[in-house]
N, C-alpha and C positions, 0 to 999 in steps of 0.2 A: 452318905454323900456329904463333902465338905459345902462348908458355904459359900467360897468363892467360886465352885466351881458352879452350882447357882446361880451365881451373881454373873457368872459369865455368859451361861445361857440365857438368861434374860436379857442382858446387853445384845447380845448376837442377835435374838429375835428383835428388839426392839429397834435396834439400829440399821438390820437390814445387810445384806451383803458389803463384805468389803469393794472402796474402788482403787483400783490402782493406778496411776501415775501413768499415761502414754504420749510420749516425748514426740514429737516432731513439727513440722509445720503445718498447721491451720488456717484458713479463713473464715470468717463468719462474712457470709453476703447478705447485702443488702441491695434489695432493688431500687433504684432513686433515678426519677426522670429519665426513663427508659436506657440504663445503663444500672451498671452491676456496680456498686462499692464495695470492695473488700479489707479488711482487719484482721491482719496478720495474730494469731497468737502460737504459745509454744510449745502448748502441751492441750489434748483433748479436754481434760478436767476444765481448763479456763475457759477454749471455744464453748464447752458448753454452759456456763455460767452465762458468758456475756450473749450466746444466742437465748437463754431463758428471759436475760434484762431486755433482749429485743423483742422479743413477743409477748412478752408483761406493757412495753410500750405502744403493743399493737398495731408492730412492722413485721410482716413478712420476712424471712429471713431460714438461713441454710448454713452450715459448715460443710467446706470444703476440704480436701488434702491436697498435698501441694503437688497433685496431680490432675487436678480440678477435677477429681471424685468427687460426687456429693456424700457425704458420710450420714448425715442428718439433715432430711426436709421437711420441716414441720412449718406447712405457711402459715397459721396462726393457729392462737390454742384458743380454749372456749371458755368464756365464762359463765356460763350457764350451770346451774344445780339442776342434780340428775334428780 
């Protein structure tokens, strides 16, 4: 067995599944004074970074498509050790 090929499988385990790139229009909502704010972004990958930054700030918050599908509704994460 060569070494990079090795070195390859250890990367693939440690790194975990590839993500791929999914192009179109997103919202990340937020609920604020009983109305919905939304931030347009342009690719799933970014909606879901900047909904992670919102419930790190511990706001409520969802990605939408530009269907007003909910795609991901996670209304806050936990901090709590299991």
């Amino acid at each position: 067995m060569k070494i990079s090929s090795v070195i390859n499988t250890l990367l693939a385990s440690t790194l975990g599944p590839e993500r791929s790139e999914v192009s179109g229009s997103y919202n990340i909502c937020i609920p604020s004074e009983g109305n919905v704010q939304r931030y347009q972004t342009t690719s799933l990958v970014q909606a879901e970074a900047m909904l992670n930054e919102w419930l790190r700030a511990g706001w409520p918050a969802w990605i939408e498509d530009k269907n007003s599908n909910v795609i991901h509704s996670i209304a806050t994460t936990s901090n709590a050790l299991n």
